[in-house]
N, C-alpha and C positions, 0 to 999 in steps of 0.2 A: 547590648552585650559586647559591646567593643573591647578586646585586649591588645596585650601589645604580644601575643603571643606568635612567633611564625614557625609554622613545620620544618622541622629537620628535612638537611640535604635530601636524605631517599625517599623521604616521602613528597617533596618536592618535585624530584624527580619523576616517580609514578604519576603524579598529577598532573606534570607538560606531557608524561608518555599518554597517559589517556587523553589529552585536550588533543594532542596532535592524530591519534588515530578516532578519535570522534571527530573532527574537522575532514580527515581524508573520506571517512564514511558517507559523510554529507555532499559531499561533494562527488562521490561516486554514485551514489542515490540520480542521481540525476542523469546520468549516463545510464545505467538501469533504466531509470523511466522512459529512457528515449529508446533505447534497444526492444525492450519489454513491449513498445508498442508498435514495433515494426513487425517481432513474434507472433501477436494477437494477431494482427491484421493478417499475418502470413497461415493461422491456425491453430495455434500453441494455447493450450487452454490455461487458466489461470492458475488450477492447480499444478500444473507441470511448474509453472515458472517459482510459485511459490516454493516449491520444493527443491528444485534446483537452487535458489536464494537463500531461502530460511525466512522469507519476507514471507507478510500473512496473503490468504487466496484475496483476500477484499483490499488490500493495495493494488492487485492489479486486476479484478475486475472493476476497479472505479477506471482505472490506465484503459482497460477495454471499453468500457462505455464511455468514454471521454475522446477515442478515437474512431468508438463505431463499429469495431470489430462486431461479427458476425455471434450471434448467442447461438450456446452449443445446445440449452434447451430453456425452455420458459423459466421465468423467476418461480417461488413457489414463495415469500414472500415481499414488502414493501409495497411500494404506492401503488405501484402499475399494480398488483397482483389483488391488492384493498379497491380499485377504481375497477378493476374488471367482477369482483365477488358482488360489488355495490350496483353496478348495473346489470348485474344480470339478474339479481332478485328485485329490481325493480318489476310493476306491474305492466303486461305488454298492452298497449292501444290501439 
């Protein structure tokens, strides 16, 4: 569907203004992750940071388990939480 069509100047314009502030985002995302995991480790629980961000809770409880930070309380689901329900209706010996 190739034309020879090209967007007028202003919309031109809006298009480099969003490419340029989705490129700063990205690039700030990063600095965030490295801040983010300094807060974790210091106590800051995941929902604070998301909130203070507007980033979701599970970007940075992946940031906290990835540096270790300390669980504020047990999972209630995923692996660990399937691996712990599985053995313990196993039959005892």
């Amino acid at each position: 569907m190739a034309t020879d069509h090209t967007p007028d100047d202003e919309n031109q314009r809006i298009y480099a203004r969003h490419k340029r502030h989705h490129e700063a985002a990205k690039a700030e995302l990063e600095e965030v992750r490295k801040r983010a995991a300094d807060d974790l480790l210091a106590g800051s629980t995941p929902a604070e940071l998301a909130k203070l961000t507007g980033l979701s809770d599970e970007f940075f409880r992946r940031i906290a388990r990835n540096v270790g930070a300390e669980r504020k309380r047990e999972p209630t689901v995923g692996r660990e939480i399937e691996a712990k329900r599985a053995q313990a209706a196993e039959p005892s010996k």
